[in-house]
Backbone as XML, in Angstrom:
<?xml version="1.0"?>
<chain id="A" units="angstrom">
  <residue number="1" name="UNK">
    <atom name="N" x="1.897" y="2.632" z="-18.295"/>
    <atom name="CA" x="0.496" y="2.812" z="-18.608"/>
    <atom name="C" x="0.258" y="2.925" z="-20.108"/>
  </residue>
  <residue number="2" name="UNK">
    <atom name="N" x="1.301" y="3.400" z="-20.915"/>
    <atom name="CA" x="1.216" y="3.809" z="-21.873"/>
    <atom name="C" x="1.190" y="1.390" z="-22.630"/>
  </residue>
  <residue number="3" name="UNK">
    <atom name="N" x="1.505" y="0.922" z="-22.504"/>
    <atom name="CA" x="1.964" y="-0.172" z="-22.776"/>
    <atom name="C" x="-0.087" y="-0.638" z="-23.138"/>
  </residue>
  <residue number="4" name="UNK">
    <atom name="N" x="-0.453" y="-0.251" z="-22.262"/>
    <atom name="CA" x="-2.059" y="-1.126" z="-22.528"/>
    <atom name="C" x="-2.471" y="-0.608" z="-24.017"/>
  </residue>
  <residue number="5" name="UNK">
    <atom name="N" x="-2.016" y="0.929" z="-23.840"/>
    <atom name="CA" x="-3.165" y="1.617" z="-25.014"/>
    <atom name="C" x="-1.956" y="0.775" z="-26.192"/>
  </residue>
  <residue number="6" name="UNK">
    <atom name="N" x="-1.036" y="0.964" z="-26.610"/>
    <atom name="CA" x="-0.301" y="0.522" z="-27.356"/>
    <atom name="C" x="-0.821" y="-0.686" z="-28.225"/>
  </residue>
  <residue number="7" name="UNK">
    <atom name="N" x="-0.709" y="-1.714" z="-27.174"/>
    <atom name="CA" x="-0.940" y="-2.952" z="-27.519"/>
    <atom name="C" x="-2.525" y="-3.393" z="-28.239"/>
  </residue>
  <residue number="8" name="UNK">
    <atom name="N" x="-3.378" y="-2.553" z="-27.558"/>
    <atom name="CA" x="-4.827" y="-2.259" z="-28.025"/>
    <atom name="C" x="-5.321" y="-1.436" z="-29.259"/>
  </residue>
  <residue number="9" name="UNK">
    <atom name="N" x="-4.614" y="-0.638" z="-29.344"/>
    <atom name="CA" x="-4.759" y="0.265" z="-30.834"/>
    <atom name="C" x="-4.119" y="-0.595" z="-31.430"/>
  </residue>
  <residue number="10" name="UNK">
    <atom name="N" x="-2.430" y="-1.131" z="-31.709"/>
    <atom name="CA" x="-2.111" y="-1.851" z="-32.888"/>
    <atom name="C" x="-2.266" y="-3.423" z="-32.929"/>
  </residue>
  <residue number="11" name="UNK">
    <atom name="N" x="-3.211" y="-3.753" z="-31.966"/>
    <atom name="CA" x="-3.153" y="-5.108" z="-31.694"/>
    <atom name="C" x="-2.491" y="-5.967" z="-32.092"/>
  </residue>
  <residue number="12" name="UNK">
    <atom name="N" x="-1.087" y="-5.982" z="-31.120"/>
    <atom name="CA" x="0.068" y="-6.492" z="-31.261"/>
    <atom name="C" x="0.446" y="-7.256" z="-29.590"/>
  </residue>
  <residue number="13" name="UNK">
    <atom name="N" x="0.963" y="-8.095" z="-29.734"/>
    <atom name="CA" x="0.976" y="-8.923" z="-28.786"/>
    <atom name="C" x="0.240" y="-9.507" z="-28.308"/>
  </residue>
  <residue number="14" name="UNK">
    <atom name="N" x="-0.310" y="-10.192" z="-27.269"/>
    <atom name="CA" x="-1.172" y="-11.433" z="-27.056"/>
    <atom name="C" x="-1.136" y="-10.890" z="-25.469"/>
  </residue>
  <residue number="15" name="UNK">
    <atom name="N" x="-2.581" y="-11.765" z="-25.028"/>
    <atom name="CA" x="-2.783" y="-11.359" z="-23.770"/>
    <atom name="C" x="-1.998" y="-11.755" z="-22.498"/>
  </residue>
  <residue number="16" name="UNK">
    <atom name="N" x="-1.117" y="-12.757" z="-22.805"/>
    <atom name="CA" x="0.130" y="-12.563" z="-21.500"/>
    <atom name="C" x="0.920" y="-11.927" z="-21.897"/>
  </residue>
  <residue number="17" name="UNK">
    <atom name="N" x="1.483" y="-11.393" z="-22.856"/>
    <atom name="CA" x="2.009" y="-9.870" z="-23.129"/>
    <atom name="C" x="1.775" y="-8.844" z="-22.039"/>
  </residue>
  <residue number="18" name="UNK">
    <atom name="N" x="0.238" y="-8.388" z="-22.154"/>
    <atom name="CA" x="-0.361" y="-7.699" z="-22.023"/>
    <atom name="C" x="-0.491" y="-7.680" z="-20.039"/>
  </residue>
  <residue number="19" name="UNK">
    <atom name="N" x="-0.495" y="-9.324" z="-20.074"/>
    <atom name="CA" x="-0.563" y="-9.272" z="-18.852"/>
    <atom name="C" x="0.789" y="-9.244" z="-17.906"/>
  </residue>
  <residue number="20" name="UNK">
    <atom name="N" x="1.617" y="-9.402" z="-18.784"/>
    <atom name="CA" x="3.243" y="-9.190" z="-18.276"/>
    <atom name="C" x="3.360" y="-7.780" z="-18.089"/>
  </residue>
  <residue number="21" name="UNK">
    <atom name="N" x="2.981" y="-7.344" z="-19.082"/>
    <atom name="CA" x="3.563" y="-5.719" z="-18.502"/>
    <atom name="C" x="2.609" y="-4.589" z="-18.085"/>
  </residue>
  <residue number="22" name="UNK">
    <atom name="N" x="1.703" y="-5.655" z="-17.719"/>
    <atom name="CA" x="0.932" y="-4.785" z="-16.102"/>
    <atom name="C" x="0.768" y="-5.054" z="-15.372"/>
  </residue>
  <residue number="23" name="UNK">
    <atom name="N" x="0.179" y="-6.434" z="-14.933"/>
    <atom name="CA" x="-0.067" y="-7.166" z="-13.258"/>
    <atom name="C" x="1.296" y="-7.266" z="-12.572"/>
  </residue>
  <residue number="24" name="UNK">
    <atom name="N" x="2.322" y="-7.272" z="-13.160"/>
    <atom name="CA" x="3.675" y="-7.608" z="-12.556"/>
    <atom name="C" x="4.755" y="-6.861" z="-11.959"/>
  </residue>
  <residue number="25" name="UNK">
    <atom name="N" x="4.947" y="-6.237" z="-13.173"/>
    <atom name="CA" x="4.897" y="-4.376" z="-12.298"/>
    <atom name="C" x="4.598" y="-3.765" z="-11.799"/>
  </residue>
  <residue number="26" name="UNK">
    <atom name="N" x="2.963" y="-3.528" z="-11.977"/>
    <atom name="CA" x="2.205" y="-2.634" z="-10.996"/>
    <atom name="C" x="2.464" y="-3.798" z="-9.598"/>
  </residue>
  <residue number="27" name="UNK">
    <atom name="N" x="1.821" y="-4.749" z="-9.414"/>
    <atom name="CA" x="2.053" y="-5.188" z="-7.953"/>
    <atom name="C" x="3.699" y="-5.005" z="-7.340"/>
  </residue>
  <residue number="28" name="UNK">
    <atom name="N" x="4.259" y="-5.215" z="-8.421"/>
    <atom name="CA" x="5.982" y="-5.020" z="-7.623"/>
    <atom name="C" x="6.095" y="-3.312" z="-7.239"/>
  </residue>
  <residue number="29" name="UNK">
    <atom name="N" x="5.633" y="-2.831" z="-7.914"/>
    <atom name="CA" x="5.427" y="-1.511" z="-7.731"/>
    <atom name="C" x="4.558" y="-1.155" z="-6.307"/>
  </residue>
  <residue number="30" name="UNK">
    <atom name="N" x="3.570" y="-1.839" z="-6.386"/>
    <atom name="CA" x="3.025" y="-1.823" z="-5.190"/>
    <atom name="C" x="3.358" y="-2.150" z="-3.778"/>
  </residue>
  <residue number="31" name="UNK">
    <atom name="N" x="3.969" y="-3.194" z="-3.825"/>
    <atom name="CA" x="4.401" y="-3.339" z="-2.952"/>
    <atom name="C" x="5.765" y="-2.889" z="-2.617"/>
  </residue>
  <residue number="32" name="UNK">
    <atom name="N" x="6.414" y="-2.519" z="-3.041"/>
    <atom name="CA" x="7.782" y="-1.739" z="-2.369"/>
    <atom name="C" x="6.993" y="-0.305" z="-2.306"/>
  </residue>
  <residue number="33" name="UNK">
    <atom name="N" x="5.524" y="0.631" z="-2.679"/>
    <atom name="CA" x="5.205" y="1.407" z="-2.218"/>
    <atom name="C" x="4.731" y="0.900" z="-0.419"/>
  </residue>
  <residue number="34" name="UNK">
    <atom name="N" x="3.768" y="0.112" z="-0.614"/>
    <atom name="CA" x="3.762" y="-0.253" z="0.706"/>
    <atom name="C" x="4.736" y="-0.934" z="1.995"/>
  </residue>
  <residue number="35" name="UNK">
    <atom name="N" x="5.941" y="-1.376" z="1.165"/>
    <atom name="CA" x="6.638" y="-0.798" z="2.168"/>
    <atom name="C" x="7.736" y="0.598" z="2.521"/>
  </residue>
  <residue number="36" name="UNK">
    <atom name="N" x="7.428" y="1.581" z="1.243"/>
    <atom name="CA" x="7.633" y="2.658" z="1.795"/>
    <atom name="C" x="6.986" y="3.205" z="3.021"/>
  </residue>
  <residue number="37" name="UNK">
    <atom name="N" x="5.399" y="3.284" z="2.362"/>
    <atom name="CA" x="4.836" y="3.969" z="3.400"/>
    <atom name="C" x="5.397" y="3.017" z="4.620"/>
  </residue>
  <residue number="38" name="UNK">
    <atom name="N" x="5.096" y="1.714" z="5.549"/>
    <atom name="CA" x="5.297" y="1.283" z="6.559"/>
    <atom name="C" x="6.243" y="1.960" z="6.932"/>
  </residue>
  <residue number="39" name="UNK">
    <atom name="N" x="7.245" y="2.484" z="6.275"/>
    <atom name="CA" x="8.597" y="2.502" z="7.340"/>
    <atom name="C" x="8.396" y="4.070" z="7.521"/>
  </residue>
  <residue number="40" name="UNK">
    <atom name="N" x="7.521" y="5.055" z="6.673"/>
    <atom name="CA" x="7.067" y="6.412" z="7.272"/>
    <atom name="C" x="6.578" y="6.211" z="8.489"/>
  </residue>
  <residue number="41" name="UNK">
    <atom name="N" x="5.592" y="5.628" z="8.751"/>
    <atom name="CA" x="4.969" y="5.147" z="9.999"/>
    <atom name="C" x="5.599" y="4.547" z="11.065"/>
  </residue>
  <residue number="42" name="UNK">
    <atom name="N" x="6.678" y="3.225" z="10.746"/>
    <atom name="CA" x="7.353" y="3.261" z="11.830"/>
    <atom name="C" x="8.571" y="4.327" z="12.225"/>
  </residue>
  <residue number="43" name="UNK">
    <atom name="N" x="8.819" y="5.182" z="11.196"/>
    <atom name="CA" x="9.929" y="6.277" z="11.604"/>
    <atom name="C" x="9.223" y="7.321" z="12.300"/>
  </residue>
  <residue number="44" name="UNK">
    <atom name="N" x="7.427" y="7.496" z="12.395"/>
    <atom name="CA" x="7.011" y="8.309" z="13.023"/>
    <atom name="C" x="6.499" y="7.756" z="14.585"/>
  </residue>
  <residue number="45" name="UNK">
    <atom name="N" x="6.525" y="6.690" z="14.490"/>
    <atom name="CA" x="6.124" y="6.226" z="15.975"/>
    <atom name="C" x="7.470" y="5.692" z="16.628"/>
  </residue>
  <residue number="46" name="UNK">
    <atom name="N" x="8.155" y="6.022" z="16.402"/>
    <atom name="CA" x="9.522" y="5.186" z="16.503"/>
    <atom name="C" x="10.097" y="6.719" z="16.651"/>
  </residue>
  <residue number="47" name="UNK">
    <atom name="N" x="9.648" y="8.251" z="16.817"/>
    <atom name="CA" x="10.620" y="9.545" z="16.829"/>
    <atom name="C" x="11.842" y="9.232" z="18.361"/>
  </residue>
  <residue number="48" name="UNK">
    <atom name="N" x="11.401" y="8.718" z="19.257"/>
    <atom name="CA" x="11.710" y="9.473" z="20.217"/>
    <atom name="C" x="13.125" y="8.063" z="20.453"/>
  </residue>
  <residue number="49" name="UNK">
    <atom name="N" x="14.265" y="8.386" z="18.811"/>
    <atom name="CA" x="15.390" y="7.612" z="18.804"/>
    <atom name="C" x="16.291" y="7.776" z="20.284"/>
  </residue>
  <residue number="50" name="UNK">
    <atom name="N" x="16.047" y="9.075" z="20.983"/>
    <atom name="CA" x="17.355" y="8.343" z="21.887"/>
    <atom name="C" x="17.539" y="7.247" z="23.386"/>
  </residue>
  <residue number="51" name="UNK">
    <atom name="N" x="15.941" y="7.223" z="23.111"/>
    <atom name="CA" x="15.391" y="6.068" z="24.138"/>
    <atom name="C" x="15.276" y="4.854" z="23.645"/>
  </residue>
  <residue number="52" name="UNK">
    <atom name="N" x="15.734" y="4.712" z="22.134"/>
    <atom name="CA" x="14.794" y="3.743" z="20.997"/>
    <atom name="C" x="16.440" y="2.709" z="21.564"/>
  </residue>
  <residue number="53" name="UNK">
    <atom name="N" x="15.431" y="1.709" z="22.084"/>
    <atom name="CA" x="16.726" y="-0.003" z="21.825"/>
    <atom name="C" x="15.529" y="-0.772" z="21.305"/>
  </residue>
  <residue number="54" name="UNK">
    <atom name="N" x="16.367" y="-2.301" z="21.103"/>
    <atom name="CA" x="15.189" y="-2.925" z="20.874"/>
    <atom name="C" x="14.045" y="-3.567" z="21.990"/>
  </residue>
  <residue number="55" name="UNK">
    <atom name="N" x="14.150" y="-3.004" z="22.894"/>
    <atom name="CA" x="12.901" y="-3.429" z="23.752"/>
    <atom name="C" x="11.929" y="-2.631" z="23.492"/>
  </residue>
  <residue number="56" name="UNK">
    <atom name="N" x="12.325" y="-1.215" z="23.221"/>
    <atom name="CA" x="10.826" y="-0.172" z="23.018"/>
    <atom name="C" x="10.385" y="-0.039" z="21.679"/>
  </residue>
  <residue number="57" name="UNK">
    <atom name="N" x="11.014" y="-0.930" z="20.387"/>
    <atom name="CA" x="10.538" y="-0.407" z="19.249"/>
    <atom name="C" x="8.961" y="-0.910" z="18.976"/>
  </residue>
  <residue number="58" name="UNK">
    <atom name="N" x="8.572" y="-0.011" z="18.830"/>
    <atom name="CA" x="6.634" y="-0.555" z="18.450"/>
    <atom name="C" x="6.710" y="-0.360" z="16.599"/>
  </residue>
  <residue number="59" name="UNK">
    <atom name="N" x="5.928" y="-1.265" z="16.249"/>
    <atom name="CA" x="5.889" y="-1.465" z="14.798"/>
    <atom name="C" x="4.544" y="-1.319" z="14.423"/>
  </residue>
  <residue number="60" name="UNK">
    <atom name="N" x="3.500" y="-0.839" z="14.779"/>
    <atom name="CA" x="2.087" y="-0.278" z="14.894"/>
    <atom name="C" x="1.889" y="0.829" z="15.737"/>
  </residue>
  <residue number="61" name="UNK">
    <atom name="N" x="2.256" y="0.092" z="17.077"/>
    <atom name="CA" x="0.837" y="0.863" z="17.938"/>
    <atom name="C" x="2.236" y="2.101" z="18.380"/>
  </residue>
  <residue number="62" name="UNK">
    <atom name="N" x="1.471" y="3.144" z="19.069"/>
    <atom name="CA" x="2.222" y="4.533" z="19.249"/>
    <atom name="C" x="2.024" y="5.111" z="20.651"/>
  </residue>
  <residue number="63" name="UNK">
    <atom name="N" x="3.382" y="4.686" z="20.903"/>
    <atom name="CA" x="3.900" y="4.721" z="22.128"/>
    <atom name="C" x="3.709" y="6.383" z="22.908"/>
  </residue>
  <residue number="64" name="UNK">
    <atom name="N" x="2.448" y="5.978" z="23.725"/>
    <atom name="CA" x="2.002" y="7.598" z="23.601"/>
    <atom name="C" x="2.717" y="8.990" z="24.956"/>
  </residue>
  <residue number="65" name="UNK">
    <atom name="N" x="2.887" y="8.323" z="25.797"/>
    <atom name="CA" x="3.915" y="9.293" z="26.379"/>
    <atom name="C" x="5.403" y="10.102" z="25.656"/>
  </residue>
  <residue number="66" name="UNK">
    <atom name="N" x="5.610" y="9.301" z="25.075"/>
    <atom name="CA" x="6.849" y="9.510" z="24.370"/>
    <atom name="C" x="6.675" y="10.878" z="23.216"/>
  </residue>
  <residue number="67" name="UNK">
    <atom name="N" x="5.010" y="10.288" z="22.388"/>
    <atom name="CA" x="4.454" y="11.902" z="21.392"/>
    <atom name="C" x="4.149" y="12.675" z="22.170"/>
  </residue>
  <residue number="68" name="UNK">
    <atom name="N" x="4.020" y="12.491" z="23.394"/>
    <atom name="CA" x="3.713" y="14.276" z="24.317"/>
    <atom name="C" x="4.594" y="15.001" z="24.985"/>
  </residue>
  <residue number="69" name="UNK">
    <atom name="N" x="5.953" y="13.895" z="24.909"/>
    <atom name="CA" x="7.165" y="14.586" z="25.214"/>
    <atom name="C" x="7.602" y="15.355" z="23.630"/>
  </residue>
  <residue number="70" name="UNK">
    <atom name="N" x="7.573" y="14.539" z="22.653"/>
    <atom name="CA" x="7.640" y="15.256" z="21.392"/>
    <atom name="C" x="7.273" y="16.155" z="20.848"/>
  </residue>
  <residue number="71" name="UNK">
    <atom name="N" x="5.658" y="16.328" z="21.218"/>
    <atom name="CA" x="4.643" y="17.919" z="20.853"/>
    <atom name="C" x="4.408" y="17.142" z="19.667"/>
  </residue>
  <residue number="72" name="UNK">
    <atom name="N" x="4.209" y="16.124" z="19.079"/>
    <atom name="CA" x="4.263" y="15.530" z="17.685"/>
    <atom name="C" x="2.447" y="15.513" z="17.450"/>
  </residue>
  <residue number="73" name="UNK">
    <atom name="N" x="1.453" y="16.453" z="16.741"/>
    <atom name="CA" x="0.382" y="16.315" z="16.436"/>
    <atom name="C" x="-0.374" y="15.149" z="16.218"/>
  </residue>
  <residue number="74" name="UNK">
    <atom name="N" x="-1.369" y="14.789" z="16.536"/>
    <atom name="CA" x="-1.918" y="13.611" z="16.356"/>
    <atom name="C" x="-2.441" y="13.632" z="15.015"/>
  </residue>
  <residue number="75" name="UNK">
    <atom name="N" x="-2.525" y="15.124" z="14.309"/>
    <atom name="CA" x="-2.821" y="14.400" z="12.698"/>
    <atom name="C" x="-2.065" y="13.893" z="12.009"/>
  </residue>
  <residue number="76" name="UNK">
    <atom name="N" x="-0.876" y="14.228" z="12.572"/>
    <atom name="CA" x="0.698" y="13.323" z="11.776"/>
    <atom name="C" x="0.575" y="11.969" z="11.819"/>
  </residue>
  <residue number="77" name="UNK">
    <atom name="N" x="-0.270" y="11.729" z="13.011"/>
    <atom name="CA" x="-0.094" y="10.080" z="13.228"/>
    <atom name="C" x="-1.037" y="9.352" z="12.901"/>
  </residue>
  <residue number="78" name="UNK">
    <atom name="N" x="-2.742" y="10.476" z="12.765"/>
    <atom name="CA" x="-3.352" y="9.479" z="11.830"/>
    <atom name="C" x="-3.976" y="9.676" z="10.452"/>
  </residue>
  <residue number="79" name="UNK">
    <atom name="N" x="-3.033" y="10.879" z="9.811"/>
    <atom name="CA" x="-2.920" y="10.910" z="8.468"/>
    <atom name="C" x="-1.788" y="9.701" z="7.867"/>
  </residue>
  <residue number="80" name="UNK">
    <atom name="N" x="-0.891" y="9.365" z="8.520"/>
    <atom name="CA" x="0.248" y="8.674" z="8.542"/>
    <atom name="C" x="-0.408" y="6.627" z="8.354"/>
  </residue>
  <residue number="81" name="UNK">
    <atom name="N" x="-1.207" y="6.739" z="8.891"/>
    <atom name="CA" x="-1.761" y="5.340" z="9.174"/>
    <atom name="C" x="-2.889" y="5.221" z="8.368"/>
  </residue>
  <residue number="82" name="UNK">
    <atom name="N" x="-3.657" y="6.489" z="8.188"/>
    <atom name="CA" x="-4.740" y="5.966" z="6.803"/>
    <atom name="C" x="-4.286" y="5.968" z="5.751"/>
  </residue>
  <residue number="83" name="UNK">
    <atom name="N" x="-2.800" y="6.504" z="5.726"/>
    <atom name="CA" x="-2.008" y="6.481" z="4.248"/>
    <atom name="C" x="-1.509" y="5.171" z="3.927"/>
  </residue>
  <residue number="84" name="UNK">
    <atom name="N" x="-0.728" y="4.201" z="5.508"/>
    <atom name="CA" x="-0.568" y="3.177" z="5.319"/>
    <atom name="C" x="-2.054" y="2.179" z="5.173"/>
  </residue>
  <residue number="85" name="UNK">
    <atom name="N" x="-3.067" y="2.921" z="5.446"/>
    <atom name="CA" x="-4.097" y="1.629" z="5.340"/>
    <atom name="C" x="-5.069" y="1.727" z="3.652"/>
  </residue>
  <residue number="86" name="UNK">
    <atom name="N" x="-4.515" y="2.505" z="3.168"/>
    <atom name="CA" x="-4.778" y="3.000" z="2.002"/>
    <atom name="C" x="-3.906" y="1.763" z="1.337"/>
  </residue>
  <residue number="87" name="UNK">
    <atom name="N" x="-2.722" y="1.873" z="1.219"/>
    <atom name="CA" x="-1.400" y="1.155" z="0.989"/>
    <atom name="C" x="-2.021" y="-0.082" z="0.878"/>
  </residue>
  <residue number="88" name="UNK">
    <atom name="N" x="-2.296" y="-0.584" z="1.738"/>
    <atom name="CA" x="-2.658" y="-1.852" z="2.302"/>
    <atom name="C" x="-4.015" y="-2.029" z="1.483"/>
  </residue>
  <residue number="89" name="UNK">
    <atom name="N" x="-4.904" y="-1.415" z="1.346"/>
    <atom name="CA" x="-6.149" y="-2.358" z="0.595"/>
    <atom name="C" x="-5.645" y="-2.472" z="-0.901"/>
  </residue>
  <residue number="90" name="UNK">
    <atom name="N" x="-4.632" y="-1.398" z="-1.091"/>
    <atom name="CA" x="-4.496" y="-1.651" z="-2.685"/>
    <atom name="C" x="-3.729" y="-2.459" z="-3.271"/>
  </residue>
  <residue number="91" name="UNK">
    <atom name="N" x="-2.508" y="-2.982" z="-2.166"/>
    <atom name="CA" x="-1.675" y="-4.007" z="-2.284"/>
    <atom name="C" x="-2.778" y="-5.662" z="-2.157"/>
  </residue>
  <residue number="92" name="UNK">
    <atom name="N" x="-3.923" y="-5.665" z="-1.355"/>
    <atom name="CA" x="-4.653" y="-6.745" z="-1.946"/>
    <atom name="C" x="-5.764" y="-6.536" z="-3.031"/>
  </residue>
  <residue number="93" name="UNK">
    <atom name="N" x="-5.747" y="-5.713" z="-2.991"/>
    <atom name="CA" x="-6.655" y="-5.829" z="-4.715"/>
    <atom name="C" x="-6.009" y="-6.221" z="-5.924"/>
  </residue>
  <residue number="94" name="UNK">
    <atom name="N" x="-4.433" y="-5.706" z="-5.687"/>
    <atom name="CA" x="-2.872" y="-6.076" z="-6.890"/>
    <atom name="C" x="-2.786" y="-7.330" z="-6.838"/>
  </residue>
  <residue number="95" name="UNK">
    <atom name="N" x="-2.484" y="-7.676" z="-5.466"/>
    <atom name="CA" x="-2.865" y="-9.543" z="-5.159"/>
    <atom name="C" x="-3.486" y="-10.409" z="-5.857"/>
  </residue>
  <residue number="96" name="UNK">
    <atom name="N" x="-5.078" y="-9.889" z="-5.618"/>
    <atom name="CA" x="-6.232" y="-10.583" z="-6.250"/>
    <atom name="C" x="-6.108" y="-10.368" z="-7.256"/>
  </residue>
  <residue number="97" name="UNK">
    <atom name="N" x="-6.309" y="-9.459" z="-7.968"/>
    <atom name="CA" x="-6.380" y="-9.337" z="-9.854"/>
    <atom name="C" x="-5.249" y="-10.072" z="-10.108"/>
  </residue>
  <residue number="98" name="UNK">
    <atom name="N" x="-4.393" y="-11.173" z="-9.989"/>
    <atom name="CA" x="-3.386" y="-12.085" z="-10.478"/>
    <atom name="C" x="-4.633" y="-13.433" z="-10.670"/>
  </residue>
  <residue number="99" name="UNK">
    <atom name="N" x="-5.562" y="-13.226" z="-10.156"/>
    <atom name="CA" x="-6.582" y="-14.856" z="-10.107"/>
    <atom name="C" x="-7.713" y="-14.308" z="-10.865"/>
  </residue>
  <residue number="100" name="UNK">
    <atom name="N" x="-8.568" y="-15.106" z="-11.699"/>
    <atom name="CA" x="-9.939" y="-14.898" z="-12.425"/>
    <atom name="C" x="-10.721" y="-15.658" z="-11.349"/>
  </residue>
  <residue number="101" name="UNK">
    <atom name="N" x="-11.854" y="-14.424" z="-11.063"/>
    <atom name="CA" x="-12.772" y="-15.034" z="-9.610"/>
    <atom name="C" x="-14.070" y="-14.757" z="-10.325"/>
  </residue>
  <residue number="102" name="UNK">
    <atom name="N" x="-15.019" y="-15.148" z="-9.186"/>
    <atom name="CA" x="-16.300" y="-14.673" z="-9.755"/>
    <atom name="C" x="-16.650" y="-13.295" z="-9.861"/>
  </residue>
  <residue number="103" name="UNK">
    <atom name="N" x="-17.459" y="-13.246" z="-10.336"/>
    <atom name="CA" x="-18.015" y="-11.505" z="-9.809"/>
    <atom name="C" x="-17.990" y="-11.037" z="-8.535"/>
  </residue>
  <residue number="104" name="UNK">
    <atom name="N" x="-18.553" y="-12.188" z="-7.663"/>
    <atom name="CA" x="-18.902" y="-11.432" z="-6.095"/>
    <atom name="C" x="-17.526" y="-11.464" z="-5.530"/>
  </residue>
  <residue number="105" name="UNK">
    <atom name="N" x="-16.277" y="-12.419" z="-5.894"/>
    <atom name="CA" x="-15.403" y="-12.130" z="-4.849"/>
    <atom name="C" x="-14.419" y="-11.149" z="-5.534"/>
  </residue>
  <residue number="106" name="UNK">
    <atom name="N" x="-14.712" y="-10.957" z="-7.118"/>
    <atom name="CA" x="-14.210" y="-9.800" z="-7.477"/>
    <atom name="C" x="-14.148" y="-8.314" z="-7.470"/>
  </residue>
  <residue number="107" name="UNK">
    <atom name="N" x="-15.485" y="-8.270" z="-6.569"/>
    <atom name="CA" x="-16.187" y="-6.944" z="-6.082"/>
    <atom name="C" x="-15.347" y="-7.135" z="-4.707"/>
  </residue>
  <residue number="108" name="UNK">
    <atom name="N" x="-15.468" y="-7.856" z="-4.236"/>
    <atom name="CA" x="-14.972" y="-7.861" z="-2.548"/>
    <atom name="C" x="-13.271" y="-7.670" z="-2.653"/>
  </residue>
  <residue number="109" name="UNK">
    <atom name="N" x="-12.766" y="-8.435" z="-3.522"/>
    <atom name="CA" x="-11.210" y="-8.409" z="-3.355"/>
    <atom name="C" x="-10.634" y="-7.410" z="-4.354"/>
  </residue>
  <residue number="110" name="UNK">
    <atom name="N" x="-10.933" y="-6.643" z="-5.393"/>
    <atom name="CA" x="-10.869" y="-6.104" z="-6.200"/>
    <atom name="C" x="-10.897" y="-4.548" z="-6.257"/>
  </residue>
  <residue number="111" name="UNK">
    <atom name="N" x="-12.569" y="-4.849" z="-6.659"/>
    <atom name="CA" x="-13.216" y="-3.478" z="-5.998"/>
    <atom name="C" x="-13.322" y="-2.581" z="-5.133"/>
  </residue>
  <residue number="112" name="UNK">
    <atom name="N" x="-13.987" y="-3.582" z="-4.059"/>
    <atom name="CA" x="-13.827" y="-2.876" z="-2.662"/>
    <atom name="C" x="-12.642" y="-2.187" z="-2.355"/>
  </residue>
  <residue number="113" name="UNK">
    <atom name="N" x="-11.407" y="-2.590" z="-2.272"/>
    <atom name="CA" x="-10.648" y="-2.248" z="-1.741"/>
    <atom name="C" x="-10.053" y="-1.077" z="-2.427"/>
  </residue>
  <residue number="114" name="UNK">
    <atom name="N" x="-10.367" y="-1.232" z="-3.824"/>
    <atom name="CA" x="-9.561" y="0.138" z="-4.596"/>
    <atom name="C" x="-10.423" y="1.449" z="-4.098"/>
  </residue>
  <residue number="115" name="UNK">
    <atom name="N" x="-11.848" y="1.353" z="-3.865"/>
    <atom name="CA" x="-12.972" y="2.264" z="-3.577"/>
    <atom name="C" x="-12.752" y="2.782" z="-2.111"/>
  </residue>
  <residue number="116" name="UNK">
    <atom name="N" x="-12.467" y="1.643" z="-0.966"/>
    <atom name="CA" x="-12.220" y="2.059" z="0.446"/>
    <atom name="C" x="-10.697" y="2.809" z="0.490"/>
  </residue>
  <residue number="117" name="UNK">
    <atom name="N" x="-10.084" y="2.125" z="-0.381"/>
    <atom name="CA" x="-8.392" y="2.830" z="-0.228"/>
    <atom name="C" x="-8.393" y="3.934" z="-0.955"/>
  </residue>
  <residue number="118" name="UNK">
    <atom name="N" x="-9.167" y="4.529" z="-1.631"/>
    <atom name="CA" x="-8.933" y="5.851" z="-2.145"/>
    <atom name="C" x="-8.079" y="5.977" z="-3.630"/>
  </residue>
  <residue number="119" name="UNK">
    <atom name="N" x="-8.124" y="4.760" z="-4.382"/>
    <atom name="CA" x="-7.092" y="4.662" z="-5.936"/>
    <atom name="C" x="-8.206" y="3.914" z="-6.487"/>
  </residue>
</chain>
């Protein structure tokens, strides 16, 4: 973060500089966050390992007999999923800001999503 102000106070380097050492990182950054979070989520819907082969693994949806044998709270599971859906709008807004769009689809792909995802 420190790299923007840098380059702007001593105006030094040029704007793919500038754009190297932020759109590229932050999205790589982003996305190995989002797939952190995913695999919180599938390690939480996925608890009940000693039944787990691969016929029962669910990779979303939450296999719900299995959390009431667990006692596993349902805010675990959907604090857990607005965290991944948080994840998820901000990994396409990182997306989009790689393209110069108009205004309106820069509000929609951009904006929006940093405002609905909570960053």
């Amino acid at each position: 973060f420190l790299w923007i102000d840098l380059i702007r106070t001593y105006a030094i380097g040029t704007p793919e500089l500038l754009y190297e050492l932020t759109k590229v990182p932050n999205l790589v950054g982003g996305t190995f966050f989002l797939g952190g979070i995913y695999l919180v989520c599938f390690e939480l819907i996925n608890r009940d390992s000693e039944k787990l082969n691969h016929k029962n693994i669910h990779y979303l949806g939450v296999h719900t007999e299995a959390v009431a044998d667990l006692r596993i709270e349902k805010a675990s599971y959907v604090g857990s999923f607005m965290y991944l859906i948080g994840a998820v709008l901000y990994t396409i807004s990182q997306v989009a800001a790689f393209w110069h769009s108009a205004p309106l689809w820069h509000n929609r792909l951009i904006d929006g999503p940093l405002i609905l995802g909570g960053f």
